[in-house]
N, C-alpha and C positions, 0 to 999 in steps of 0.2 A: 327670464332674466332675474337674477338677485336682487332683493332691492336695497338700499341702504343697510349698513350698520346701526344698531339699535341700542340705546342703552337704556337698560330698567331703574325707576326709582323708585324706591319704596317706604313708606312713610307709617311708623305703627306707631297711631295717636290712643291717646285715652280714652275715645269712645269708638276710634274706627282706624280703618286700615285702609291705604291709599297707594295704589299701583300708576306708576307713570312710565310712557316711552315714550323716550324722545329722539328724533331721528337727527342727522343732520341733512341740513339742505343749503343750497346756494346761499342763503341767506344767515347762514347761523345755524344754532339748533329750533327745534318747533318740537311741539307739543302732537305726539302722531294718534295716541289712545292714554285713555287713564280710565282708572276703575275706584270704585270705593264699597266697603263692606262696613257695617257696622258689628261691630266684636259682641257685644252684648255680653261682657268679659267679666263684669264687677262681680265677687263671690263674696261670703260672710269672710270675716276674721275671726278663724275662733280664740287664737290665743291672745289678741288685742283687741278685742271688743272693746267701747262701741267706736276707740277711734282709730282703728286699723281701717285701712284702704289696701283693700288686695283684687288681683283678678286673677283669672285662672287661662293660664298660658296655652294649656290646650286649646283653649276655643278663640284667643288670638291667632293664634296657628293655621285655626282652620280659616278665619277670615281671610289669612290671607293666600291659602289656599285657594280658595273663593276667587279672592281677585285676581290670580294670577289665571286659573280656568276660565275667566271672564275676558282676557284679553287673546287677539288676534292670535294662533297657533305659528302662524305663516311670519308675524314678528317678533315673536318670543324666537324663532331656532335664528331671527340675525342678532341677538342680542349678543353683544361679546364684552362689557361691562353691568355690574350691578352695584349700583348708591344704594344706601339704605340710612335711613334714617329712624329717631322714635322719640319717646319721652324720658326726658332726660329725671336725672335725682333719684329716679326707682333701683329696686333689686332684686333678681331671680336666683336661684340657684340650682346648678343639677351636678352631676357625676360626670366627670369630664369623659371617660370612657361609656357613657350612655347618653342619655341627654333627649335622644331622639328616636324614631322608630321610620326608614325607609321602607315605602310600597308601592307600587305601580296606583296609579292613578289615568281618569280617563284622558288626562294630558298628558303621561309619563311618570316619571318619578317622583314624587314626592314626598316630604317627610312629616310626622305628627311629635307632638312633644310626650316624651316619655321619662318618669322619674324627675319629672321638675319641680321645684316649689311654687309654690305661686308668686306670682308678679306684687312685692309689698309696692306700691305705687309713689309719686311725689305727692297725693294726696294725703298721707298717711299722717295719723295724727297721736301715735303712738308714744313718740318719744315729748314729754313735758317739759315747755322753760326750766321745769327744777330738775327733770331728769340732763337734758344738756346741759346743765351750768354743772354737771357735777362730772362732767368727760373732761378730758385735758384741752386744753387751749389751744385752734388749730395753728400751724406757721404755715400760714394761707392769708390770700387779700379778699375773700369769699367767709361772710358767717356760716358756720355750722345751724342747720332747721331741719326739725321734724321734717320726716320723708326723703333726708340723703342718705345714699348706699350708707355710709360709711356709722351715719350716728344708726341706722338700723340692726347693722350686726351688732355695733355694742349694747343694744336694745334687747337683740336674742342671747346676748351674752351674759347678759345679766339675768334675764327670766325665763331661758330656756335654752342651756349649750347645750342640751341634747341635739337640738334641732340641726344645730349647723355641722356639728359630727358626719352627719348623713350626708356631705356634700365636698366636692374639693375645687369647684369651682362656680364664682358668680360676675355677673356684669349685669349690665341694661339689659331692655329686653332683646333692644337692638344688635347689642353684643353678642348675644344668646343664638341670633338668626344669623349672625355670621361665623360664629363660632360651629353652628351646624352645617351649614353649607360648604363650610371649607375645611370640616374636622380639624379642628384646632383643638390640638392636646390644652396649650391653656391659651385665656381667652386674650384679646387683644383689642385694647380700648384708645379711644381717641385723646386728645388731651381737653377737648370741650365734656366726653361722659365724665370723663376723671375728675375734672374742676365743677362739676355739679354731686361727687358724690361727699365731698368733705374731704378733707387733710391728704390735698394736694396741691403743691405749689408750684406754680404756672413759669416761673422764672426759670425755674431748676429741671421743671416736665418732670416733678419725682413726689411721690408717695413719701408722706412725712413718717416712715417706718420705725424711725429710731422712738418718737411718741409712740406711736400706736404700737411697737414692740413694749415698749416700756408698761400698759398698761391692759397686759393678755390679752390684746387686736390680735387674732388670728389672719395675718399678712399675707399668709401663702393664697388666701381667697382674694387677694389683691392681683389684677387683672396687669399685662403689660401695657406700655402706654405707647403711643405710636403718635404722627401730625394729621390732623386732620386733612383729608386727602389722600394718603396712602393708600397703597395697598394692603389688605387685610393675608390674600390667598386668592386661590383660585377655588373652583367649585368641584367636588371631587366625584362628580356625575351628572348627567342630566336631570334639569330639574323643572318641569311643565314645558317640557319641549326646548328651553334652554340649554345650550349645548353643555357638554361638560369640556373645565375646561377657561369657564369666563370669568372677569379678572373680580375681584370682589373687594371693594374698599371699605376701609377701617370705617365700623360705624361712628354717624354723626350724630349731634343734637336737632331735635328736627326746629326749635328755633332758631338755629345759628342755618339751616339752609330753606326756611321760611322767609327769612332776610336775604342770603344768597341769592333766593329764585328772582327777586326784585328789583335788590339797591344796587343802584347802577353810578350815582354821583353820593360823594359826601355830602353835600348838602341836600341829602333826602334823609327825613326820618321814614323810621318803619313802626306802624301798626298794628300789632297781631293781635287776632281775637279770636282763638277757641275755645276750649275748655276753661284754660286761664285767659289771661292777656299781657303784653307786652308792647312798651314804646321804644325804639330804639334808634340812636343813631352813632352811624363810626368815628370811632376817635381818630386823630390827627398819626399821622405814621410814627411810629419809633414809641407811641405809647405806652408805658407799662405802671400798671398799677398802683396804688400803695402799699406797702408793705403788709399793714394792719387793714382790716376792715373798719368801718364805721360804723356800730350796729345800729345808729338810729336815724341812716341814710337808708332812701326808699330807693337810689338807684348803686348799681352794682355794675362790674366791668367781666364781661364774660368774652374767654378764648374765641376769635373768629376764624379765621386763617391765616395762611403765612405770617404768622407771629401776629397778627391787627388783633385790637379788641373790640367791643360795642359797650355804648353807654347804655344801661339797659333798666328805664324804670318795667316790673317785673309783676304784676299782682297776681295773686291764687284767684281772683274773683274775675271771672267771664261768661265765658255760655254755661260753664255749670252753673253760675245766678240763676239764669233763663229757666234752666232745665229743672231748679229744684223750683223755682216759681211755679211753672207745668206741671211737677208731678204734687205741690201743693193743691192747687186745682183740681185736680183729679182725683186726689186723694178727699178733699172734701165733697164730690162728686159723687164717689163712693159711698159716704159717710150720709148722704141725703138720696142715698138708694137709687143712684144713676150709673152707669157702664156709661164713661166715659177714655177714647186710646189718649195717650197721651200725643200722639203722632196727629189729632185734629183738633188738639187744645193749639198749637205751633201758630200753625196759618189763620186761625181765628183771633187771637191775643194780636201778631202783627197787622193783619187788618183794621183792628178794632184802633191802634194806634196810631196805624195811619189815621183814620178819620177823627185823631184828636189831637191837634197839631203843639197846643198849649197845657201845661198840668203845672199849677201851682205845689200840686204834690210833691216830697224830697224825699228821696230814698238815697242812705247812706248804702250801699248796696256788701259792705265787708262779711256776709255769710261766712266765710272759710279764714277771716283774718286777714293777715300780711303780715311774711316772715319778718318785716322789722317791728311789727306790734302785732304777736301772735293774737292780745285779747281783746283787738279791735273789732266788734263785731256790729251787725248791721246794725241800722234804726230807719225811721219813720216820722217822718214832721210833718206841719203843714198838712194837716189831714181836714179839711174840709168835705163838710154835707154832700157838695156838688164834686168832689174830685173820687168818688170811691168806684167807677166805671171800672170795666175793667180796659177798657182804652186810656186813661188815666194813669191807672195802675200802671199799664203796660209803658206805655212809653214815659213815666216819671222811674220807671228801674235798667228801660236803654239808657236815656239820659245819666242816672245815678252812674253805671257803668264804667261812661266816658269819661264824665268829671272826676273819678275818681282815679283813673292812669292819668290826667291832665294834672289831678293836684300831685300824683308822685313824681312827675317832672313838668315841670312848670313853665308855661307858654315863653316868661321871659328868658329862661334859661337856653329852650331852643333857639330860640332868637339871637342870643350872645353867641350859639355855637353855629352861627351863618345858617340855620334850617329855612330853607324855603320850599321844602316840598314835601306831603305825607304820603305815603307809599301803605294802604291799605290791604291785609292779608289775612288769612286764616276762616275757618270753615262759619264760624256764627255770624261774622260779617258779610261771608260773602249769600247766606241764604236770609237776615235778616235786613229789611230795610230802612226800619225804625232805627237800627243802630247806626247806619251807614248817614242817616240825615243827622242824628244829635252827633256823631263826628263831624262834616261839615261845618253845624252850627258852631263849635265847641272848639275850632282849630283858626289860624288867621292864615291860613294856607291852601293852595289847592290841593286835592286829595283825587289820589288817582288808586281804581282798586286792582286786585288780583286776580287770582283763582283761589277754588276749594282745595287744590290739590298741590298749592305752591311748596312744603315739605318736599314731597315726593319728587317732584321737580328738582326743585333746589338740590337735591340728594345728587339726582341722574345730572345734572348739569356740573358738580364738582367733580364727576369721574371724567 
């Protein structure tokens, strides 16, 4: 007997790659397998050193190869939709007539990335306050920041149009896996990737072209725009036992279905914490923006579905805090003639915090900024004799964390917009638990958490 119908979601985050299927059953849909692969993707920048953030696509590729050879054979061939989801604001590009490289694999067919550029990522720190104030003004309700598509091409446009010469087509990376899967001459983007890449206006669903023509934007690498939800294509062969043939939707933001996978009432906020982190909750129906942004507002209104937006305070600071704290560690580890992985600095640091329930220590924890105060960066108070543990340490930089998307939307604030419930998600919360308790402390609400793979989810449940 056949079993269910299956639908894949797939989720390509910033440090990892995450497969889900979800079947349906009497009750709704359920969660039937999920897979996760770490990319291990980050590569030098040569031409923006030192504050380029790039990865190299082929070995995102492969992770997610990886995870699709990792899931059941016998569920993959009832799969007859694919969600997909990723990281939103980055920019790839390839040859619309290359792009990729089909070959038999020991699950069937699959594809490697050929002729790609690497992945400039939302981390990227390329483009300067002085270098963006000196692009045109977007007619957008979204500021223009380092790390969106759009201020990155004017970035290669300025110090390197050789580069973009070589190319006639870009999107996400998300964009990129569906523009391969379904051979799309050109690519075809959601209106949540479009509204994180810069000068695009949400009202219109239209690319501010007549600007970005005005000021040598090479446009034609401007992707079409579709609703989130759609259909993208169909898959134009079998692909790890995935029949050919299955329906494939317009990729997503993977925070706009990190949210999805979860909020179920308006008066739930949502909590995400991976790489970066975000607090969010849905606006009031019929909502639409302001015209103009606010540049020295910490919260922002990002495209959700059928026409909804989210109130979205937004920070670059989350598990990558954690992670450069770790490879701190380690690196001074090295430095005192120790081999230490960073993979057992993890589970030792959260132990050690569990067992230190209190730290007079204050960690501003802004490593990376905040697109509305790019030159806000960390600090360090209250440093006492007795607080330099590293249970201490550890749990006064969960703490720093929290309070810091708490100070960008503000406990009273949710409370005016009827919040009675925190809807906890994403991969650093769901594997740490020092962070999961200064949430608790730090919120006047009950907190209910997720999964590691709610993206992926969220992706497969909007098809």
């Amino acid at each position: 007997e056949p079993g269910p119908a299956c639908v894949l979601g797939i989720d390509l985050g910033t440090t990892s790659v995450k497969a889900a299927l979800v079947a349906g059953t009497e009750r709704g849909l359920a969660l039937a397998q999920s897979c996760s692969r770490e990319t291990q993707a980050h590569s030098d920048s040569l031409g923006a050193a030192p504050q380029g953030m790039e990865q190299d696509v082929q070995k995102i590729i492969k992770a997610l190869n990886e995870c699709l050879a990792a899931l059941p054979q016998q569920q993959l061939q009832r799969v007859t939709h694919i969600g997909i989801s990723g990281q939103m604001h980055g920019v790839v590009f390839w040859k619309s007539d290359k792009g990729c490289k089909w070959s038999e694999s020991g699950t069937g067919p699959a594809f490697e990335a050929d002729g790609v550029s690497p992945l400039v990522t939302w981390q990227d720190g390329r483009c300067s306050p002085a270098f963006l104030a000196s692009l045109p003004l977007p007619r957008s309700h979204l500021s223009l920041a380092t790390g969106f598509g759009c201020a990155t091409v004017y970035w290669y446009l300025k110090n390197s149009p050789d580069f973009l010469k070589a190319y006639d087509a870009a999107g996400t990376i998300q964009d990129y896996v569906v523009a391969m899967l379904c051979d799309l001459k050109k690519p075809l983007m959601s209106v949540q990737n479009a509204a994180s890449w810069g000068y695009f206006n949400c009202r219109s669903k239209s690319w501010n072209t007549d600007i970005l023509k005005k000021s040598g934007f090479p446009v034609h690498l401007l992707p079409e725009v579709g609703d989130p939800g759609s259909i993208a294509g169909r898959t134009t062969c079998a692909w790890h036992g995935i029949p050919k043939g299955a329906e494939v939707g317009i990729a997503l933001g993977d925070f706009q279905c990190s949210v999805y996978s979860c909020l179920t009432e308006r008066t739930d906020a949502v909590l995400n914490i991976s790489t970066s982190a975000q607090l969010t909750i849905s606006m009031p129906l019929g909502f639409q923006p302001p015209e103009a942004p606010d540049p020295s507002s910490a919260v922002t209104y990002f495209p959700y579905f059928n026409g909804d937006y989210l109130a979205v305070a937004a920070s670059l600071n989350g598990g990558n805090v954690l992670a450069a704290f770790v490879g701190m560690v380690a690196q001074w580890a090295r430095e005192l003639g120790f081999q230490v992985q960073e993979s057992a600095i993890y589970p030792r640091m959260i132990q050690a915090a569990l067992a230190q329930k209190q730290s007079k220590l204050s960690i501003h924890p802004t490593l990376f900024g905040e697109r509305h105060l790019p030159e806000l960066l960390a600090s360090v108070s209250s440093i006492g004799a007795s607080e330099l543990s590293l249970g201490h340490v550890s749990r006064a930089l969960c703490r720093g964390l929290v309070q810091n998307l708490c100070s960008l939307f503000p406990e009273q604030l949710l409370q005016d917009m009827g919040v009675r419930r925190v809807l906890g998600s994403g991969s650093a919360l769901a594997r740490n638990e020092v962070l999961r308790q200064e949430v608790e402390r730090s919120f006047p609400f009950p907190v209910v958490y997720g999964k590691d793979v709610d993206a992926a989810v969220g992706a497969a449940m909007v098809m």
